[in-house]
N, C-alpha and C positions, 0 to 999 in steps of 0.2 A: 387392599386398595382396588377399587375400581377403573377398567380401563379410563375412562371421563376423569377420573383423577388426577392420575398417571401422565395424560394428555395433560392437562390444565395443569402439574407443576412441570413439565416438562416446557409446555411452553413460558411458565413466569421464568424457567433458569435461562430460556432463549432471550428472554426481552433484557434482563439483569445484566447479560455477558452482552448485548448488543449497545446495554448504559453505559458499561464499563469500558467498553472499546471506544464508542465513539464521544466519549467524555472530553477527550482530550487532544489536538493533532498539536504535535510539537516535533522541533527538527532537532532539538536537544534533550537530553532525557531532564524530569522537572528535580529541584532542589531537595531536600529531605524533608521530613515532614509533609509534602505533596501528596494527596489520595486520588492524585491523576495515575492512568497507565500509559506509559508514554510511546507513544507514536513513531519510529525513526528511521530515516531514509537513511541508506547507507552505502554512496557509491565504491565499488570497487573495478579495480583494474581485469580484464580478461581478454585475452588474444588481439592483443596492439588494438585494445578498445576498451569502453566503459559498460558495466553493468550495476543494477542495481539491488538491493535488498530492503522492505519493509518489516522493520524489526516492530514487534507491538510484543512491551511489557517483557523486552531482553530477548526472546522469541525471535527467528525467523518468523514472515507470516505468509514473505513473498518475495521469491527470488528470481529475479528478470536478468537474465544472461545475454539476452539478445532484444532486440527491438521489437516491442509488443506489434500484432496489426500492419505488418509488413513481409511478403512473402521471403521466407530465405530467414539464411542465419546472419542477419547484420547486426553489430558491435553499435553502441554510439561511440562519436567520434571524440567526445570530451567529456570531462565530469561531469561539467554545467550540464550538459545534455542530458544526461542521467538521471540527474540530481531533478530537475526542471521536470520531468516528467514522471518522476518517485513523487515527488511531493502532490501531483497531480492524483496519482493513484492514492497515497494516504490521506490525499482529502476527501478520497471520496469515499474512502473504508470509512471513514471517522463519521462522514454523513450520512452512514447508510446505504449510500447506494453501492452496486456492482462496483467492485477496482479492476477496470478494465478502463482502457484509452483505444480511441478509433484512429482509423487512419486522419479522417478531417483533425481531429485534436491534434495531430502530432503536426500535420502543416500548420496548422495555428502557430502553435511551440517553436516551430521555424527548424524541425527537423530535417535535415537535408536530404536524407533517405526515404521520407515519404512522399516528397514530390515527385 
């Protein structure tokens, strides 16, 4: 195989795995029979606070311990809040775009720690 090859299957398995990821965002994993891979936010508890995890296809994908875009190690302070901004990042993994949240998004959110 030729470098030019090499590159050109290299990139069809990038664009394949970027169908298969953003195929589908769901907060539950889908029913059987489903040829979605599923999407799932997963808040958990950590030091008298909330964090999150983006599970894709049973997978960790993305583990957020602390509050993205905010100096310092801050907790959220409820599920909701976790949750509310996991789903934010798994939608944007799903669309393609960077899963990163700015500080303006998180005052959107009504995050208390980014005002």
């Amino acid at each position: 195989m030729t470098k030019r090859n090499i590159i050109i299957v290299a990139g069809i398995a990038v664009i394949v795995l970027a169908f298969v990821v953003g195929k589908s965002y769901r907060q539950t994993t889908p029913g059987p029979g489903s040829d979605m891979v599923p999407v799932v936010v997963v808040p958990f508890e950590i030091n008298n606070g909330w964090g999150y995890r983006v599970n894709v296809d049973g997978h960790t994908y993305i583990y957020q311990d602390v509050i993205p875009a905010i100096p310092g190690n801050h907790v959220f302070r409820s599920r909701e809040e976790a949750m509310r901004v996991g789903q934010v990042v798994a939608a944007k993994l799903t669309q393609h775009k960077i899963p990163s949240v700015s500080r303006q998004e998180l005052i959107a959110m009504q995050i208390p720690e980014a005002q």
